[in-house]
C-alpha positions in Angstrom: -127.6 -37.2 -15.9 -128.8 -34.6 -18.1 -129.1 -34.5 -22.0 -127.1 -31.6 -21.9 -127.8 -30.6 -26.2 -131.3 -30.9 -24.8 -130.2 -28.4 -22.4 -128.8 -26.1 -24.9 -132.0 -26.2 -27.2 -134.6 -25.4 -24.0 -132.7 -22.8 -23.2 -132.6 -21.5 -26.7 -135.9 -22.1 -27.4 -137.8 -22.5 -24.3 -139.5 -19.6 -22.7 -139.4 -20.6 -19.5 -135.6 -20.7 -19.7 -135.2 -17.0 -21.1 -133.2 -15.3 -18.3 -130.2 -18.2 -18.9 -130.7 -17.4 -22.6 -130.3 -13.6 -21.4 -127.2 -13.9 -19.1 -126.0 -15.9 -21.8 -126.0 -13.1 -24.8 -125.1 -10.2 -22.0 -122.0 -12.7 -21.1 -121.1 -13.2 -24.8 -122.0 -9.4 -25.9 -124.8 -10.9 -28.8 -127.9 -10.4 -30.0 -128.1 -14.0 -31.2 -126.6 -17.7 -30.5 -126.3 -20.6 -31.6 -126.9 -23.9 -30.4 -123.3 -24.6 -30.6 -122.8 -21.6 -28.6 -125.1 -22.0 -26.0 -124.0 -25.3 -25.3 -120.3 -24.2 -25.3 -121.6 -22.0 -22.6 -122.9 -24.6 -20.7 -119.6 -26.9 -20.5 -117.6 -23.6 -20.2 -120.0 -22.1 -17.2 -121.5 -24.6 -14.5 -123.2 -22.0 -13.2 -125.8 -22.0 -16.2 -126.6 -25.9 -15.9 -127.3 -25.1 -12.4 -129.6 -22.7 -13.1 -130.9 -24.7 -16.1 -131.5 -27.3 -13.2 -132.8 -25.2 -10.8 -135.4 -24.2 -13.1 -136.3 -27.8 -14.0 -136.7 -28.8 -10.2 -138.9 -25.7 -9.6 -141.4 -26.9 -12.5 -141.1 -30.2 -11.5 -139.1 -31.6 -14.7 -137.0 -34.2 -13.8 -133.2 -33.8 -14.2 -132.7 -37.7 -14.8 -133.2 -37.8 -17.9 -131.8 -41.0 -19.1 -134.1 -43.5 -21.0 -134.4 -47.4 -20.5 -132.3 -49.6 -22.8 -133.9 -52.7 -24.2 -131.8 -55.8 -23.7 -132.1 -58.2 -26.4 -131.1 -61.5 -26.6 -128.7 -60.5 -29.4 -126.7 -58.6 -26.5 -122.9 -59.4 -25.6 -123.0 -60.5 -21.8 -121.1 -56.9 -21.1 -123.8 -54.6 -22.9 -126.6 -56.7 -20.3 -124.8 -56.3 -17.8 -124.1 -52.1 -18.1 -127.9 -51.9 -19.4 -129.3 -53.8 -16.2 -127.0 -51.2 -14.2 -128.6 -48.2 -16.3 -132.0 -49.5 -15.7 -132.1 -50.5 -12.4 -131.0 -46.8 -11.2 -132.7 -44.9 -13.5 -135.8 -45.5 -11.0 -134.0 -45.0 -7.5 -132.4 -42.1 -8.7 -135.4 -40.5 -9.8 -136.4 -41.2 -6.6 -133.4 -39.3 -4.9 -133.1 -36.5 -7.4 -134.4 -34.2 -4.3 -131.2 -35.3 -2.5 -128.5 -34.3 -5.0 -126.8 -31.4 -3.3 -125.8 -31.9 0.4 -128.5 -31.1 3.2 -128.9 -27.1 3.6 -129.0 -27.0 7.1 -130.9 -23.3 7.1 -133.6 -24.4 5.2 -134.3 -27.4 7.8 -133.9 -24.6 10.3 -136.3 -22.5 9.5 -138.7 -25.4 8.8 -138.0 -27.1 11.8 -138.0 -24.0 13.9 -141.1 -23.0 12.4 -142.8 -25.9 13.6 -141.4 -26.1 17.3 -142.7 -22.2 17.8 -145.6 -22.9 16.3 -146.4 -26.0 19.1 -145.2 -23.7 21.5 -147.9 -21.3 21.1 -150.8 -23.5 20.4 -149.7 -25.5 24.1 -149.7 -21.9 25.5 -152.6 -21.0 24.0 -154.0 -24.1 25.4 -152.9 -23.8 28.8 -153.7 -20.2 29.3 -157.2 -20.7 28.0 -158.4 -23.8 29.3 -156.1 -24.6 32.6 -155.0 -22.4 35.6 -151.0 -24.1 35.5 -149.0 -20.8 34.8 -150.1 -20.2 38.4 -149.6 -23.6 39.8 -147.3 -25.3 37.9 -145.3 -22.9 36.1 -142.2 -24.9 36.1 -143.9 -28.1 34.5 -145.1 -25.4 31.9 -141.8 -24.0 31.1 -140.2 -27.6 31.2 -143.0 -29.0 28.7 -141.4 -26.1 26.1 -138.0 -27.5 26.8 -139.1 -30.6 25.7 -140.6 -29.3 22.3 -137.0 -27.4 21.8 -135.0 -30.3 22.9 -137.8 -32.3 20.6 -137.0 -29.9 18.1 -133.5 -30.0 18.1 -133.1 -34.2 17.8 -135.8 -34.2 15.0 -133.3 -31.5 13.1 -130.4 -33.7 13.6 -132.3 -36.9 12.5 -133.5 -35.1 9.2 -129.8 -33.9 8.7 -128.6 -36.9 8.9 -131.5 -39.0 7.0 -130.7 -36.4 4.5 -127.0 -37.1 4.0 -127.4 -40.6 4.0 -129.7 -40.2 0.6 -127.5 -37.6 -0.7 -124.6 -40.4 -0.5 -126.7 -42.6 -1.9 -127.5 -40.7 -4.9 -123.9 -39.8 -5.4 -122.9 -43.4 -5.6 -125.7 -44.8 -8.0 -125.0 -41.7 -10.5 -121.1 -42.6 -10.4 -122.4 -45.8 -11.2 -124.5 -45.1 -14.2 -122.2 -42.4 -15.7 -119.8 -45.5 -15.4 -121.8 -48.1 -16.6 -122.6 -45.4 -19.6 -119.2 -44.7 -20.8 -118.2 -48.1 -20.8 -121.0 -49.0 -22.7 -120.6 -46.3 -25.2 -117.2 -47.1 -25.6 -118.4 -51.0 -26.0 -120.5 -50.3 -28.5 -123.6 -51.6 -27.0 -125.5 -48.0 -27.7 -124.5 -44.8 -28.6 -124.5 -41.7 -26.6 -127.5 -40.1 -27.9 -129.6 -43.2 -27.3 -129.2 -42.7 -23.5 -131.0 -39.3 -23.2 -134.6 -38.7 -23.9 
């Protein structure tokens, strides 16, 4: 979903993406590339559009970067129909960019544990300061921080599994566009380089 020659002059250009243009040189043993280069680089090494994405998500710059199509009356009934499908996902999948890779179950973890310890202490904290129940209902106590793990725990599994739903989700509308794309590319109803901002 990328403009990926817009990719290869960012990182060329673009300050903010010097370190790829640095791996890049060091990897190819040059002082210098070229556009050409760089953006053979990119096709032959995934691991620089990652990065190249990475960086985007991190200053908020979307990675969608497809543009609208205008559908004019002049339009076969084939280029309307793969424009409507461009332009009716361009939206959604903006909307689930932050579910394209598959929920990383550490990082809802941590967060999720953070929060569960964090109750933890401010109900023992509470009771400690304001009641006398470690002493007479120490069980009840001990149960109520079961309930904030097991409460925890089911909130982790729902987010995990919220999360792969939208990840699926975004997998199917962006085989959907790149589909509706090519085809329309290879209609003729635009060309390729008036998809991309």
């Amino acid at each position: 979903m990328l403009n990926i020659k817009k990719a290869a002059h960012r990182i060329k250009h673009d300050g903010l993406f010097t370190f790829i243009y640095n791996e890049m040189k060091e990897l190819t043993q040059k002082s210098e590339l070229t556009i050409e280069e760089v953006l053979d680089l990119l096709h032959k090494h995934p691991r620089f559009l990652e990065d190249y994405k990475e960086l985007n998500t991190q200053s908020e710059i979307s990675n969608i970067q497809i543009k609208e199509q205008p559908i004019s009356e002049d339009d076969t009934q084939e280029c309307k129909k793969y424009k409507t499908v461009i332009n009716k996902n361009i939206p959604e999948l903006i909307a689930l960019e932050a579910f394209e890779k598959p929920a990383d179950s550490m990082i809802y973890t941590v967060w999720i544990g953070s929060l569960v310890a964090f109750l933890i202490f401010v109900v023992h904290n509470l009771i400690v300061l304001y009641t006398f129940w470690y002493e007479h209902y120490k069980y009840y106590v001990f149960a109520s921080y079961g309930i904030l793990i097991i409460g925890g725990y089911l909130y982790y599994k729902n987010m995990i599994k919220k999360h792969q739903i939208k990840y699926q989700r975004f997998l199917k509308l962006k085989k959907e566009t790149k589909e509706a794309i090519q085809k329309g590319v290879s209609a003729g109803c635009f060309k390729e380089e008036d998809i991309y901002e």
